[in-house]
Backbone as numpy.savetxt, mean C-alpha at the origin, in Angstrom:
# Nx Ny Nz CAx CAy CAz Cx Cy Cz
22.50 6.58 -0.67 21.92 6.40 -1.99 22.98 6.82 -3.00
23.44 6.21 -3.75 23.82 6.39 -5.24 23.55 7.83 -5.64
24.88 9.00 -5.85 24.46 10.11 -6.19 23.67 10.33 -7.55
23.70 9.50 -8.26 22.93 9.76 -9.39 21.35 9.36 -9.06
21.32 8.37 -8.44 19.77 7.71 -7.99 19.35 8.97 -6.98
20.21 9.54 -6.32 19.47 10.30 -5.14 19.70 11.66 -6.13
20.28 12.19 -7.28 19.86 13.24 -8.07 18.41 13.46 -8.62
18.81 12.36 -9.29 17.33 11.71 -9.99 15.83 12.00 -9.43
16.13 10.81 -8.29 14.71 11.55 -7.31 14.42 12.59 -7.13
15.75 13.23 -6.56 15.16 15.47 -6.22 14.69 15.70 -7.47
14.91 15.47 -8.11 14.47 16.13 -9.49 13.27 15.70 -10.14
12.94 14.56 -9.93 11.58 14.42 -10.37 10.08 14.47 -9.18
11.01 14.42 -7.76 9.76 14.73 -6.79 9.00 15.83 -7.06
9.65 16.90 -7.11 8.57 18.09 -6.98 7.40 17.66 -8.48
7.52 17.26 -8.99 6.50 16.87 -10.35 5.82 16.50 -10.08
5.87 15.40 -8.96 4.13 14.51 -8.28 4.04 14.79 -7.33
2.92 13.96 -7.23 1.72 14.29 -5.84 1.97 13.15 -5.05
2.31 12.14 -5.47 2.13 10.47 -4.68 3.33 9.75 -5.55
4.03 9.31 -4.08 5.27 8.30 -4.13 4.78 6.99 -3.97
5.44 6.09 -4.98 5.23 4.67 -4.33 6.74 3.96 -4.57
6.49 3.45 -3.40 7.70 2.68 -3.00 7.11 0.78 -3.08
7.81 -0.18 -4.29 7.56 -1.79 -4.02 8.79 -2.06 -3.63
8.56 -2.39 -2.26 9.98 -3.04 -1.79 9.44 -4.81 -2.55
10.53 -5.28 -3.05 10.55 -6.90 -3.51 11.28 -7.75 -2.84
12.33 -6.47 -1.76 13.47 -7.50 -0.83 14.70 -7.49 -1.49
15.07 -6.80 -2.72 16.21 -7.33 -3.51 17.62 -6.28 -3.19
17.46 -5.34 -2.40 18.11 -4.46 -2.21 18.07 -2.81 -2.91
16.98 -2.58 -3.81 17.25 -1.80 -4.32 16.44 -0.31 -3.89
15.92 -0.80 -2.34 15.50 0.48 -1.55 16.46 0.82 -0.51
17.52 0.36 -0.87 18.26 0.16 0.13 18.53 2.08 1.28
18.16 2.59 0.45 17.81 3.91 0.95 16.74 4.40 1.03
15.67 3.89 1.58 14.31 4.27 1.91 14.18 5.08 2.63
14.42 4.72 3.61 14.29 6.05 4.82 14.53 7.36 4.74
15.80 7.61 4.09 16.05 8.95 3.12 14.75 9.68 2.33
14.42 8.61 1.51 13.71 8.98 -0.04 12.37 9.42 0.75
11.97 8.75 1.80 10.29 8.85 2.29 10.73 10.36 3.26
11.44 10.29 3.73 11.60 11.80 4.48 11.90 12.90 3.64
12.64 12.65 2.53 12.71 13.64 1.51 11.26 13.54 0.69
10.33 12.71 0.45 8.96 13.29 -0.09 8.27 13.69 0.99
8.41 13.49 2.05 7.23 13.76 3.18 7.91 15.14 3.55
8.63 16.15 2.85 9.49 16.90 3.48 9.04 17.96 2.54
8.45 17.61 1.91 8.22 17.89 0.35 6.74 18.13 0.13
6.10 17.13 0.93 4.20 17.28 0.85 3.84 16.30 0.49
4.54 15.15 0.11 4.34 14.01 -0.82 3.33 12.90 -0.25
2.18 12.06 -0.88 1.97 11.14 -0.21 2.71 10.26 -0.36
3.37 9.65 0.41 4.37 8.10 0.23 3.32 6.36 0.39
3.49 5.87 -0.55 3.05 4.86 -0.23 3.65 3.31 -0.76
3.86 2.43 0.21 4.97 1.53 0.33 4.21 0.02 0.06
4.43 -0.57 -0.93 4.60 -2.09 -0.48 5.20 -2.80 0.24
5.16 -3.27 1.25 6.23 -3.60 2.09 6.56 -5.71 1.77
8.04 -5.67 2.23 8.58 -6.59 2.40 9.35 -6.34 3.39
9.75 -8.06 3.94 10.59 -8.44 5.12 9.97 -8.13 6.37
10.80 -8.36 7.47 10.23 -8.31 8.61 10.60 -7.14 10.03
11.30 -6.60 8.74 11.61 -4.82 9.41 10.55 -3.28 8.89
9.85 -3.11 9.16 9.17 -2.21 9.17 9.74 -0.70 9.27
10.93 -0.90 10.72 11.20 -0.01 10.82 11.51 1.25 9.62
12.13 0.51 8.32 12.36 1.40 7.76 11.69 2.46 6.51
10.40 1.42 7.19 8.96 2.49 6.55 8.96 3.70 7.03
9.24 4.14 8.12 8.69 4.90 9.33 8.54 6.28 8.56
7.68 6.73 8.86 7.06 8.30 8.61 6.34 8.10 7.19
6.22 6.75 6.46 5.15 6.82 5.20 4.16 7.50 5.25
3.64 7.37 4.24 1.88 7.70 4.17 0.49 6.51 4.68
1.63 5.24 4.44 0.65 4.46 4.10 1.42 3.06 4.02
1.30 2.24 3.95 2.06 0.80 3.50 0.77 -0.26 3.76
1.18 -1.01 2.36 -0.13 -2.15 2.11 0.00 -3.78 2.18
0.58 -4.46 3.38 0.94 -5.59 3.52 -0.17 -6.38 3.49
-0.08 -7.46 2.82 -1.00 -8.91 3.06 -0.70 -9.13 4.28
-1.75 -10.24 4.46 -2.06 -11.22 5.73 -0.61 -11.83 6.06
0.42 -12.41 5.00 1.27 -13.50 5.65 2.17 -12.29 5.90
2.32 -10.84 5.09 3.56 -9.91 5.30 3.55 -9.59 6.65
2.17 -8.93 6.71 2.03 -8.10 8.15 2.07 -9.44 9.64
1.35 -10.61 9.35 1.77 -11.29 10.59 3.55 -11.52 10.55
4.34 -11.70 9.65 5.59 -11.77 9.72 5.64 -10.57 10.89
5.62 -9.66 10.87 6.37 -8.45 11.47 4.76 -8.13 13.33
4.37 -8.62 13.08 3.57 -8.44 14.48 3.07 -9.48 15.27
3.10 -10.73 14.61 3.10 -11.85 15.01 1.64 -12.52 15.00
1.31 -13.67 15.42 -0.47 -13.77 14.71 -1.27 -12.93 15.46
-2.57 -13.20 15.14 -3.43 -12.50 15.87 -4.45 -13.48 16.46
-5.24 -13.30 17.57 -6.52 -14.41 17.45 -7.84 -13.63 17.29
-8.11 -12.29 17.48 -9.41 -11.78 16.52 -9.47 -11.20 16.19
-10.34 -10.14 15.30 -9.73 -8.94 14.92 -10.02 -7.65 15.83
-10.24 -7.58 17.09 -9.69 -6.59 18.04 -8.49 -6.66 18.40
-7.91 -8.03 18.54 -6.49 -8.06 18.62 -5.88 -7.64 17.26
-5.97 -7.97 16.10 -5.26 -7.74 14.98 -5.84 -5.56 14.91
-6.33 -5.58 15.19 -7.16 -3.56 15.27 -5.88 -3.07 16.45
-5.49 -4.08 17.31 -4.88 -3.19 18.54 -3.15 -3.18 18.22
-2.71 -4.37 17.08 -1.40 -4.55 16.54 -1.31 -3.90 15.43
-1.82 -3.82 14.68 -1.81 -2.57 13.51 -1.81 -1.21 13.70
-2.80 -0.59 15.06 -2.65 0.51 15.46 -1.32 0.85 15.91
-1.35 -0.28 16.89 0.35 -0.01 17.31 1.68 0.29 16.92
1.51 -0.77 15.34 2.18 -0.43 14.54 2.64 0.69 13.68
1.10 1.30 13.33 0.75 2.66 12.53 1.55 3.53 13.98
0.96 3.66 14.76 2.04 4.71 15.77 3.28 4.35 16.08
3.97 3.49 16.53 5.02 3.40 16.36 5.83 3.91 15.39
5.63 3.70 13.92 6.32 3.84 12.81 5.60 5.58 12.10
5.09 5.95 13.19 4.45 7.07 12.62 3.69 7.19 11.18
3.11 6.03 10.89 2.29 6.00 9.85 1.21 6.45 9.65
0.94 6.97 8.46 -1.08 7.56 8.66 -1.89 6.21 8.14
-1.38 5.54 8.01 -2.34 4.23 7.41 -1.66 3.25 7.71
-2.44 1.92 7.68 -2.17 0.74 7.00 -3.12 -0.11 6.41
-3.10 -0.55 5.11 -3.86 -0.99 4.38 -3.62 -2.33 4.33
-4.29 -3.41 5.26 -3.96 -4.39 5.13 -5.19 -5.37 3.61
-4.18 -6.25 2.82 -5.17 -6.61 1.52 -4.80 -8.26 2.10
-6.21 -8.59 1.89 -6.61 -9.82 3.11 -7.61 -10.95 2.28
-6.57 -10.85 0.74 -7.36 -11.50 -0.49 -9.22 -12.06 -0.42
-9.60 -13.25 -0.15 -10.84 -13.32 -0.30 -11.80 -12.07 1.03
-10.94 -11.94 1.87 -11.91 -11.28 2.67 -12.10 -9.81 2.60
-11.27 -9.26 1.38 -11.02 -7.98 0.83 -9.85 -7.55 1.75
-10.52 -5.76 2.01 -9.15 -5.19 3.06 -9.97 -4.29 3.54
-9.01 -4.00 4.60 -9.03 -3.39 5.81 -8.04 -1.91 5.96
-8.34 -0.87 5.71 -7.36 0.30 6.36 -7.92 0.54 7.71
-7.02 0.72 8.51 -6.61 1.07 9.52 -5.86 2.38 9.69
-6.68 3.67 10.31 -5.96 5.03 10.45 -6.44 5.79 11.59
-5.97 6.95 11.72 -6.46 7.27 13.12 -8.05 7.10 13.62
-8.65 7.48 12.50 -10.05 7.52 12.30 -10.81 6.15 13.09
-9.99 4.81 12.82 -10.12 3.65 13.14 -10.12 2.57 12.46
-10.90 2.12 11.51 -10.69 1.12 10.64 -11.86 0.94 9.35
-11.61 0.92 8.41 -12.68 1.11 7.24 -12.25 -0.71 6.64
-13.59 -1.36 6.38 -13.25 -2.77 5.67 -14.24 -2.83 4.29
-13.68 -3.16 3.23 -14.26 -3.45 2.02 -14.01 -5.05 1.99
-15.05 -5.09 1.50 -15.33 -6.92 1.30 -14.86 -7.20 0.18
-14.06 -8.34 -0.04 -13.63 -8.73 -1.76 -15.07 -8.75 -2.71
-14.23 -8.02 -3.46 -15.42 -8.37 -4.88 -15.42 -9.36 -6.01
-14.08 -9.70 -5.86 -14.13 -11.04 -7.20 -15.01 -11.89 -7.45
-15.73 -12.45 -7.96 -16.65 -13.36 -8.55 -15.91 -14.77 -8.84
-14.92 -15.03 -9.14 -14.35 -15.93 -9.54 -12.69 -15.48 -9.33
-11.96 -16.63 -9.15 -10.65 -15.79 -8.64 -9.94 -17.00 -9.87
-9.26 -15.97 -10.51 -8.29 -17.13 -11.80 -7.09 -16.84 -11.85
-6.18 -16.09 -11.22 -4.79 -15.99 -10.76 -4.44 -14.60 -10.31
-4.01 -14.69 -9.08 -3.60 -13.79 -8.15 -2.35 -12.38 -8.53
-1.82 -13.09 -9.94 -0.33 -12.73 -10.18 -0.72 -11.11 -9.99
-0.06 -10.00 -9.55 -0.13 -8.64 -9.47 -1.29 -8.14 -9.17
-1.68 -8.99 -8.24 -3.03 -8.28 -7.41 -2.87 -7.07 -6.75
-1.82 -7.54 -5.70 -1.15 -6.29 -4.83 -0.75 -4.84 -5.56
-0.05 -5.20 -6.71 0.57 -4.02 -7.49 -0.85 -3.33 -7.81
-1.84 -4.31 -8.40 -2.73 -3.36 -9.00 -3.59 -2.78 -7.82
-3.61 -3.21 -6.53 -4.42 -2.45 -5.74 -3.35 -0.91 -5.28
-2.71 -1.37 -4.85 -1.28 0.03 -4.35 -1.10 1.13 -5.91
-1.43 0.69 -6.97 -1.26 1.27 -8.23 -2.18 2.14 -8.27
-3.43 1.38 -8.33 -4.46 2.04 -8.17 -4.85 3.04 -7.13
-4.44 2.65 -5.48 -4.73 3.53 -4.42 -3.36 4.91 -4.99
-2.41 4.78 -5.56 -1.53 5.62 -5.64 -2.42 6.76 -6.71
-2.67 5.97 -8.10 -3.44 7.35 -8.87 -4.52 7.64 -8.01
-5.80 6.99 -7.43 -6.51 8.21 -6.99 -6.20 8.96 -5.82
-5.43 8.58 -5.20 -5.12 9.25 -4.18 -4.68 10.93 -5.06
-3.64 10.67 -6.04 -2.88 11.44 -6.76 -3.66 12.54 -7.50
-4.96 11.77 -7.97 -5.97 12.56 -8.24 -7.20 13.14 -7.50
-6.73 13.16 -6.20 -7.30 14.30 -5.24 -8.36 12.93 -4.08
-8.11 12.29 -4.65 -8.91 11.17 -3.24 -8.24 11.27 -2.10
-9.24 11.31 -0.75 -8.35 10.46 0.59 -8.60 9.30 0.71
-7.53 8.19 1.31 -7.08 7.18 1.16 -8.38 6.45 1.68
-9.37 7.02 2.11 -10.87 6.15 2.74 -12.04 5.86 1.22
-11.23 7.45 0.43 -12.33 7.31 -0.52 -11.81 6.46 -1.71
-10.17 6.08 -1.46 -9.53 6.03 -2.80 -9.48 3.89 -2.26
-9.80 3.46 -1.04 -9.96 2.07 -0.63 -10.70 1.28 -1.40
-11.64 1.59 -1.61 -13.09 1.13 -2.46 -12.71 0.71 -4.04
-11.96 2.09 -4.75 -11.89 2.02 -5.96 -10.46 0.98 -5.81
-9.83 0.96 -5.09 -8.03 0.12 -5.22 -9.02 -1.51 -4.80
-9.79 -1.51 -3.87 -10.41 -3.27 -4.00 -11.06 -4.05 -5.26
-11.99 -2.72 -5.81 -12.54 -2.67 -7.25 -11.54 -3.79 -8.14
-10.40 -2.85 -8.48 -9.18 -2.71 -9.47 -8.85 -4.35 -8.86
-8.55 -4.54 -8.08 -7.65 -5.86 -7.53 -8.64 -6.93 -7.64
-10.26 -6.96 -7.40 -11.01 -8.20 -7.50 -11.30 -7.70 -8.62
-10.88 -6.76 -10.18 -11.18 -7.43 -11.32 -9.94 -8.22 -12.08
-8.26 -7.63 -11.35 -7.30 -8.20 -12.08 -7.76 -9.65 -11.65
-7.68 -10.41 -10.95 -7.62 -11.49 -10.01 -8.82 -12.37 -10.71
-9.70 -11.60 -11.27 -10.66 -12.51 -12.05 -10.18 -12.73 -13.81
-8.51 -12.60 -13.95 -8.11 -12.79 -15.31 -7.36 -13.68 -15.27
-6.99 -14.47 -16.33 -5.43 -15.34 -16.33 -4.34 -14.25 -16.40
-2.98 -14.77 -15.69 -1.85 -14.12 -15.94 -2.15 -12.59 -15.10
-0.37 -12.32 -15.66 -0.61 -10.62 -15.35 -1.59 -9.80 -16.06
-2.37 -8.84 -15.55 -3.52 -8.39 -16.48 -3.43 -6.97 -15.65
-4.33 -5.75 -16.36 -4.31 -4.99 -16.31 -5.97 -4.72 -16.18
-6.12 -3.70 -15.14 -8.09 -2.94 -15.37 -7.88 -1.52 -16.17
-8.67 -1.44 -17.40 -9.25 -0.69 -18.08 -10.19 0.44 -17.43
-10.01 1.79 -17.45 -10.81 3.05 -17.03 -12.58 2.02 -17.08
-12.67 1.88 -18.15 -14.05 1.14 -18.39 -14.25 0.06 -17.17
-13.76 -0.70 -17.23 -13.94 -1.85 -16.17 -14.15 -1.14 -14.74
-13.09 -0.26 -14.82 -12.99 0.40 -13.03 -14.19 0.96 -12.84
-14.86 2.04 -13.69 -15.83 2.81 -13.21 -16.82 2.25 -14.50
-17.13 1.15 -14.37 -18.57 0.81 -15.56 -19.61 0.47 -14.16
């Protein structure tokens, strides 16, 4: 990491509670593995958007929230969902993960953790563009988590947030009001 980028971080980790990491693919996590062992080293929850078809270098997150086309990239299809329950688990242990939050647009999402698997059904009413769905669900699971939720209780409110952006044109944002009216 870039000594100034890897200054930077020490210095503002100890301030929060919850890391999020959007990988976009462009190179600019190019030191991940570092940064997630230095918050998890720390107490931090880490939580990752993932891209590409290496995982590996999630390993020891908190959490990582791939769609349907991300996560079959990296485990390959599934044909039901006991098979897709037995490749995600696998995955979550392998990579020593405490979660995976798979977001599985109309059919909502699915975390997957030791516990076993919790599914929220989409809530959108009408779906009018997708643009920063993902961000706003991982955005959202990041503050409540941050504000004292576990990631079972903080699922519900991050599906909320994502089937109301998704019912706007464009990039859009959910309002405190909207989330909890």
């Amino acid at each position: 990491m870039l000594a100034s980028q890897s200054a930077t971080f020490e210095k503002l980790l100890p301030q929060h509670d919850t890391v999020l990491f959007s990988d976009y693919g462009k190179g600019g996590l190019a030191h991940i593995g570092l940064m997630i062992d230095q918050a998890r080293a720390a107490g931090k929850v880490v939580l990752i958007d993932p891209k590409g078809s290496d995982y590996s270098r999630y390993r020891n997150a908190t959490a990582i929230t791939p769609n349907r086309a991300e996560l079959e990239q990296v485990t390959g299809p599934w044909s039901d969902e006991a098979d897709l329950q037995t490749k995600v688990q696998n995955l979550r242990e392998t990579l020593q993960l405490d979660a995976v939050l798979l977001t599985r647009s109309e059919e909502g999402m699915t975390l997957f953790d030791a516990g076993g698997q919790l599914h929220v059904p989409a809530l959108a009413r009408e779906v009018f563009d997708v643009t920063g769905a993902g961000d706003t669900v991982i955005g959202t699971l990041a503050a409540m988590v941050a504000a004292g939720l576990s990631l079972r209780e903080a699922v519900p409110v991050a599906n909320r947030a994502g089937g109301i952006v998704v019912g706007k044109f464009g990039t859009a944002t959910v309002s405190y009001q909207e989330l909890f009216a």
